[in-house]
C-alpha atoms as an extended CHARMM CRD file, in Angstrom:
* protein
*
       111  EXT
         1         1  UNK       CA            253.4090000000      -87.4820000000     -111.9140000000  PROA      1               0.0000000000
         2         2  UNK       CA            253.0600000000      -86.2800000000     -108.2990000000  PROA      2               0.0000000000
         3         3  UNK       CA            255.0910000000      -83.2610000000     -106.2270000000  PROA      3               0.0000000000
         4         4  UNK       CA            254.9450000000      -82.1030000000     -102.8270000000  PROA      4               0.0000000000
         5         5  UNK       CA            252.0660000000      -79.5320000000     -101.8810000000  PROA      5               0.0000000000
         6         6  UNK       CA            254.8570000000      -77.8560000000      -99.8790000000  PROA      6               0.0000000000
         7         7  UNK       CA            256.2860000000      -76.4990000000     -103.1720000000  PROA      7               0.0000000000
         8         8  UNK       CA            253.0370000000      -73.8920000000     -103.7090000000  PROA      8               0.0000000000
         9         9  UNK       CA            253.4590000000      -70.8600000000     -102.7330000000  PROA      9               0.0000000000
        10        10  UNK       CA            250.3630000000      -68.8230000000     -101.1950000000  PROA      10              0.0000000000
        11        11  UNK       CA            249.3140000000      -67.0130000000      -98.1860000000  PROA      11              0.0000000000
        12        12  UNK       CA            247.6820000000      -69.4740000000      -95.4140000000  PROA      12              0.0000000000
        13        13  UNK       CA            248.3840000000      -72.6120000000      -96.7780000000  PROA      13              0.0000000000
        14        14  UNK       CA            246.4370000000      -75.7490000000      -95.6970000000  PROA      14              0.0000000000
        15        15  UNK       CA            247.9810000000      -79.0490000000      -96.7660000000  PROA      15              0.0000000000
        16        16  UNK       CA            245.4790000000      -79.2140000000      -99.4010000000  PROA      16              0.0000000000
        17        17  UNK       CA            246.2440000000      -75.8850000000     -100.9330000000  PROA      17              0.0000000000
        18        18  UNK       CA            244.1170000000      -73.7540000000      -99.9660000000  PROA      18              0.0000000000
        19        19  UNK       CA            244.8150000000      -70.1300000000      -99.8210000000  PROA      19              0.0000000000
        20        20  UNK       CA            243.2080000000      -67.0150000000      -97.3790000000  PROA      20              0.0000000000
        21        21  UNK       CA            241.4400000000      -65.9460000000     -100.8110000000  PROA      21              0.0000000000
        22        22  UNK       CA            240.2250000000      -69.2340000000     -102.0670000000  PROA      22              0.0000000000
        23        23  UNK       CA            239.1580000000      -71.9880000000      -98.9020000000  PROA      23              0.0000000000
        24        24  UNK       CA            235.9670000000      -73.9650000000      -99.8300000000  PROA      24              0.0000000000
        25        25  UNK       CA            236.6410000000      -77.9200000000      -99.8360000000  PROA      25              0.0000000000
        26        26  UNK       CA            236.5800000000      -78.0050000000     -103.9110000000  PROA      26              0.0000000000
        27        27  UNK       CA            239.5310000000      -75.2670000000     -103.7320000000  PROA      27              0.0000000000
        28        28  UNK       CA            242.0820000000      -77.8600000000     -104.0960000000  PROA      28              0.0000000000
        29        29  UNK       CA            244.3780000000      -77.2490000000     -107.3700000000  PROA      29              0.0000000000
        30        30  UNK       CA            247.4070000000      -75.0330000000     -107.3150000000  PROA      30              0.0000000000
        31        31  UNK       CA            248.1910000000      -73.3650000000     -110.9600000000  PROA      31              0.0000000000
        32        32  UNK       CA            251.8180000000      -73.3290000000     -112.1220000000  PROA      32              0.0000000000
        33        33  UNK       CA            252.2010000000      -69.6300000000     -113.1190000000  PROA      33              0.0000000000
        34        34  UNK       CA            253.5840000000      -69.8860000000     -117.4300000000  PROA      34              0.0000000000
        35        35  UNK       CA            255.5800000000      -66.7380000000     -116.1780000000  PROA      35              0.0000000000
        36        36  UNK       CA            258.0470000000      -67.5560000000     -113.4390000000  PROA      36              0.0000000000
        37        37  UNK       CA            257.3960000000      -71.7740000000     -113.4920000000  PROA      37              0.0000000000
        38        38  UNK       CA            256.3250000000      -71.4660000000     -109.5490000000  PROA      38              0.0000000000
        39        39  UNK       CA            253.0470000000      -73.2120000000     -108.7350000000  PROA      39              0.0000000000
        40        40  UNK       CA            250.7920000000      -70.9790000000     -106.9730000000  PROA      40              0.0000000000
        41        41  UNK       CA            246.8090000000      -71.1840000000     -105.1540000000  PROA      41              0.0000000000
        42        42  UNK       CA            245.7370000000      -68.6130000000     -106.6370000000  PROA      42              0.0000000000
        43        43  UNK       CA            245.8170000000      -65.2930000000     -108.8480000000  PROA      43              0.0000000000
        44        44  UNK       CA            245.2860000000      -63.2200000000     -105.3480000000  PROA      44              0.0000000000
        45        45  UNK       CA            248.5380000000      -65.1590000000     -103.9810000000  PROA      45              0.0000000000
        46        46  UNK       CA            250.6530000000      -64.2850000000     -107.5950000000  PROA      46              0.0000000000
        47        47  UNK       CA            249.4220000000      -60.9260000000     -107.3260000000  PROA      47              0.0000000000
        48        48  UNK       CA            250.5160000000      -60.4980000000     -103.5090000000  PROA      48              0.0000000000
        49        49  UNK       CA            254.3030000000      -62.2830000000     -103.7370000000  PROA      49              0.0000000000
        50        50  UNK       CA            255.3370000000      -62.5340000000     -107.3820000000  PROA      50              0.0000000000
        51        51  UNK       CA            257.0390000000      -58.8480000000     -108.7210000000  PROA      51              0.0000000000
        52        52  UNK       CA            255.7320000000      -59.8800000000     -112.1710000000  PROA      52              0.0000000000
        53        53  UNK       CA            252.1470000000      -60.0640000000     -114.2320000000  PROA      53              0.0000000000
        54        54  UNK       CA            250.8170000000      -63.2280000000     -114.4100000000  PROA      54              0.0000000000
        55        55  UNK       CA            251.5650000000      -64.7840000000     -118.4610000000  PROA      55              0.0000000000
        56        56  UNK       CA            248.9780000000      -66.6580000000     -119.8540000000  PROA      56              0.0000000000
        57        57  UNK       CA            249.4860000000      -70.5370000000     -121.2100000000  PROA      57              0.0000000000
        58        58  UNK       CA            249.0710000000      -69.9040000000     -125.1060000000  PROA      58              0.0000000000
        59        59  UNK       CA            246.8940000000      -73.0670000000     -126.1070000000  PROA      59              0.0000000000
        60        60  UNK       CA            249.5680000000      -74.6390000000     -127.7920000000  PROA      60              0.0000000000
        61        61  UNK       CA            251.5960000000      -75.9120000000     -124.5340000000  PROA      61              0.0000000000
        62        62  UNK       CA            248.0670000000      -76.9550000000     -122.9420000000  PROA      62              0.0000000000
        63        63  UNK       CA            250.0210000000      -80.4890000000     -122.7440000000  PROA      63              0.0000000000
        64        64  UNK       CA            252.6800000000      -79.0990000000     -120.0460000000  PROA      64              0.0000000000
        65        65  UNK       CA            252.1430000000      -80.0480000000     -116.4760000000  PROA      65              0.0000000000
        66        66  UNK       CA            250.7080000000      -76.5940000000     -114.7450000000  PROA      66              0.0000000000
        67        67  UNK       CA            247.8690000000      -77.7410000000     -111.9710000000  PROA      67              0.0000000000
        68        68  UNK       CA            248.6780000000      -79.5970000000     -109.0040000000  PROA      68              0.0000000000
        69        69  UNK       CA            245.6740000000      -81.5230000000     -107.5870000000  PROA      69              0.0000000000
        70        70  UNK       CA            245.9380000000      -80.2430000000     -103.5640000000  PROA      70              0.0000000000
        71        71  UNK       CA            244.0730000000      -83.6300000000     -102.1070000000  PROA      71              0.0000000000
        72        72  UNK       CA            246.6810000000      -86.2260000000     -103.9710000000  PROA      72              0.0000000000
        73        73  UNK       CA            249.7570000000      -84.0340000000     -105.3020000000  PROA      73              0.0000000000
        74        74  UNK       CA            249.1570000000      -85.3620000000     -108.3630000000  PROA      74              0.0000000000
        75        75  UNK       CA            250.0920000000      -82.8410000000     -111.3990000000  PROA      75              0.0000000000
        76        76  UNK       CA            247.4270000000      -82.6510000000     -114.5860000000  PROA      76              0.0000000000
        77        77  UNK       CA            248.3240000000      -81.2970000000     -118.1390000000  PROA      77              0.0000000000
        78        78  UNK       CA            246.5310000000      -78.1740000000     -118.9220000000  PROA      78              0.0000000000
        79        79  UNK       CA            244.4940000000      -80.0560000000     -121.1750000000  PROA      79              0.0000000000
        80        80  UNK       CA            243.7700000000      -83.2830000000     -119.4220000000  PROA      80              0.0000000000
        81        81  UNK       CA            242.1970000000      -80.1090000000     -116.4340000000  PROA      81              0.0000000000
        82        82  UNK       CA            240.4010000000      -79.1230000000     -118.8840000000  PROA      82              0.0000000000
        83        83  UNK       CA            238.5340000000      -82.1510000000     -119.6880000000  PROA      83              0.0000000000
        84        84  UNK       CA            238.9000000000      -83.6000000000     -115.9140000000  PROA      84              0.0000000000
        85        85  UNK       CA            235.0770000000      -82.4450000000     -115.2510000000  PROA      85              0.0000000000
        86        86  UNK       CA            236.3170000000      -80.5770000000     -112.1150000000  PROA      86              0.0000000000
        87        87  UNK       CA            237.5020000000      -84.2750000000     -110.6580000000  PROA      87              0.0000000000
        88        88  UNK       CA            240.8980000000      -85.2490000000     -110.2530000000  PROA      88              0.0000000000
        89        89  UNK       CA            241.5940000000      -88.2930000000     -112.6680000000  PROA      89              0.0000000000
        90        90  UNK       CA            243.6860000000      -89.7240000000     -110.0300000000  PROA      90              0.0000000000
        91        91  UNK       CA            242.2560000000      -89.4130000000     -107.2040000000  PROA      91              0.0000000000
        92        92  UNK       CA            238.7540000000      -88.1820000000     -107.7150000000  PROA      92              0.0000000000
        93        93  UNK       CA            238.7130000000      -85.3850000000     -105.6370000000  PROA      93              0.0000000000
        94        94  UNK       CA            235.9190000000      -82.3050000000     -106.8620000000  PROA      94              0.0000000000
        95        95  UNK       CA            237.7690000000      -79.4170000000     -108.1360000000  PROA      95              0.0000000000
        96        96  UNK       CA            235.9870000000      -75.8870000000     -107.6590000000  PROA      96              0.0000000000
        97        97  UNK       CA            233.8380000000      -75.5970000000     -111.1060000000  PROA      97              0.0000000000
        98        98  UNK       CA            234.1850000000      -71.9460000000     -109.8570000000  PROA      98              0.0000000000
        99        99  UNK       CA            237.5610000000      -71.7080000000     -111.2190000000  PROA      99              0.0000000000
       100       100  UNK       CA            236.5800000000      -71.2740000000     -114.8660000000  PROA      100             0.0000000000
       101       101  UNK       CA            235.1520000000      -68.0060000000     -113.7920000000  PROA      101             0.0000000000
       102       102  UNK       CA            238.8960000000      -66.8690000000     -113.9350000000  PROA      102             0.0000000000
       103       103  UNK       CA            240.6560000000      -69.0860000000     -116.7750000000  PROA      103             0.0000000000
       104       104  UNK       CA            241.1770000000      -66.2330000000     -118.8070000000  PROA      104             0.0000000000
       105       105  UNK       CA            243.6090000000      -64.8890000000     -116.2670000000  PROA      105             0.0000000000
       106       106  UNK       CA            245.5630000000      -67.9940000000     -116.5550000000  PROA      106             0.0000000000
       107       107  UNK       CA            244.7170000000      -70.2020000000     -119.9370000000  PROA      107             0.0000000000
       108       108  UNK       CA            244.5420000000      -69.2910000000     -123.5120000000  PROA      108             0.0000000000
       109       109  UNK       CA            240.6050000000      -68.9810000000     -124.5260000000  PROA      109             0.0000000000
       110       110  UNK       CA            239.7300000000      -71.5950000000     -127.0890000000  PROA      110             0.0000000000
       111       111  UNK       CA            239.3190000000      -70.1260000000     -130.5290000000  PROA      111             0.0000000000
């Protein structure tokens, strides 16, 4: 399954996704927010241009489609992110490992 990186929403895009906040190479998935369905770069970009909280993905719809790979478009289950090894399984492009510092704010912790 693949979408257009022009649907993310974030503040200084680059056609890879990356945000002002977030713009090392690896910084390449976009997260689609469980509260408003939008796919965004980051938690600093929700925070600046969504008027809501973010929600976080209660473990049991880990199988929905919520990150969007920046370098391919290509969009990953919550779960199959999980176990990608910070490399996109279709195109095998190194995610930021960084980002688990932060999967609380998104992603149901495991039990």
């Amino acid at each position: 399954m693949s979408m257009s990186r022009s649907e993310v929403r974030g503040i200084n895009l680059d056609p890879q996704t990356r945000c002002i906040h977030y713009r090392t190479p690896s910084d390449i998935i976009a997260i689609r927010m469980k509260c408003c369905g939008v796919y965004y770069a980051c938690k600093d970009c929700h925070a600046a241009l969504a008027d809501h909280p973010i929600e976080v993905w209660p473990r049991t719809e880990w199988d929905q489609h919520a990150i969007l790979c920046g370098a391919c478009g290509h969009e990953l289950t919550i779960d199959e992110y999980m176990q990608s090894g910070y490399r996109c399984p279709h195109c095998d492009a190194a995610f930021n490992p960084g980002c688990r510092n932060h999967y609380h704010l998104y992603f149901e912790s495991e039990p």
